[in-house]
C-alpha positions as CSV (number, residue, x, y, z in Angstrom):
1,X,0.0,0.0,0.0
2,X,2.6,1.9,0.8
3,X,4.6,2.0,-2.2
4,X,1.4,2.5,-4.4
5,X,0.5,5.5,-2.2
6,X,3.7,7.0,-3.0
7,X,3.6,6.4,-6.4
8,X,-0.1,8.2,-6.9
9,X,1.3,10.9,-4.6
10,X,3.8,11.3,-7.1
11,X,1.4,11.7,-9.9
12,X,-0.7,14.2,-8.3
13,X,-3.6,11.1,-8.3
14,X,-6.0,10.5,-5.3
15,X,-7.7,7.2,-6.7
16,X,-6.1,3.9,-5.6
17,X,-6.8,1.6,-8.6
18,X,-9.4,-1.5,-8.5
19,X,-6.9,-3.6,-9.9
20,X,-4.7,-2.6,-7.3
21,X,-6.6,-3.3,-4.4
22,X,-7.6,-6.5,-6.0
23,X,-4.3,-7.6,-6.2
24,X,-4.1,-6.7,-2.2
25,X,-7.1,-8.9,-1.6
26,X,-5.9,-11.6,-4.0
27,X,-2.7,-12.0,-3.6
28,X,-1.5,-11.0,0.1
29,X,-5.3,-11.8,1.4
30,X,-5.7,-7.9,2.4
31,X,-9.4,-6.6,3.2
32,X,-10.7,-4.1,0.6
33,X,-12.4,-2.6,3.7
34,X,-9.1,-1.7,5.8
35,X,-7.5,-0.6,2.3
36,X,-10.4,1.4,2.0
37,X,-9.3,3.4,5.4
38,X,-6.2,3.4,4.7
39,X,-6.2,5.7,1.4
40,X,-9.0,7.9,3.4
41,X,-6.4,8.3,6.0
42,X,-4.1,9.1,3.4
43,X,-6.1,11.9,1.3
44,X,-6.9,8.8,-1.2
45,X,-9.6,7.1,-2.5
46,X,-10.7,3.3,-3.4
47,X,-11.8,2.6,-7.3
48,X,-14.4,0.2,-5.7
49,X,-16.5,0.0,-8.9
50,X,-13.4,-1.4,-10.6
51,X,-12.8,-3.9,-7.3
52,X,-15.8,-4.8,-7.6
53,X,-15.8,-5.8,-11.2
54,X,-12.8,-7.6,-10.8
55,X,-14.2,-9.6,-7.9
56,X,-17.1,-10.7,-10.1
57,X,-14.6,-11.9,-12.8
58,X,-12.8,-13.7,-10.1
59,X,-16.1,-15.4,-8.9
60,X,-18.0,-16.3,-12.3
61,X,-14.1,-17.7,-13.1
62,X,-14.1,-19.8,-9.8
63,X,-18.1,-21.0,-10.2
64,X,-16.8,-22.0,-14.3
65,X,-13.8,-24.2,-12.6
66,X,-15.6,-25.8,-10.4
67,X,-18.3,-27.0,-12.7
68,X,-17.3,-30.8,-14.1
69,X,-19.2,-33.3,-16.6
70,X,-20.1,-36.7,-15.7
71,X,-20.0,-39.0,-18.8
């Protein structure tokens, strides 16, 4: 979080991306809710309509993958 907060500071941006915070979530298991307070804390804010969407991707993917055939 850290590193990507330093990087949107640098770009004069104040929106954390969806993919980003999905990769939190995904990858190092962190809740999109504490990212959430953490960009408020830091003068930044959550694309959550883009988490979202890739959370829905991530789901209909699972549901597919876990669907077999019986012959």
């Amino acid at each position: 979080f850290e590193s990507e907060k330093r990087q949107l500071e640098a770009r004069g941006e104040k929106l954390l991306p969806g993919k980003t915070a999905f990769t939190m979530w995904d990858t190092h298991g962190f809740p999109v809710d504490v990212t959430e307070q953490m960009a408020e804390e830091a003068g930044l804010r959550v694309d959550t309509v883009g988490f979202n969407e890739l959370m829905e991707e991530a789901k209909n993917k699972a549901r597919a993958a876990g669907k077999f055939k019986v012959d």
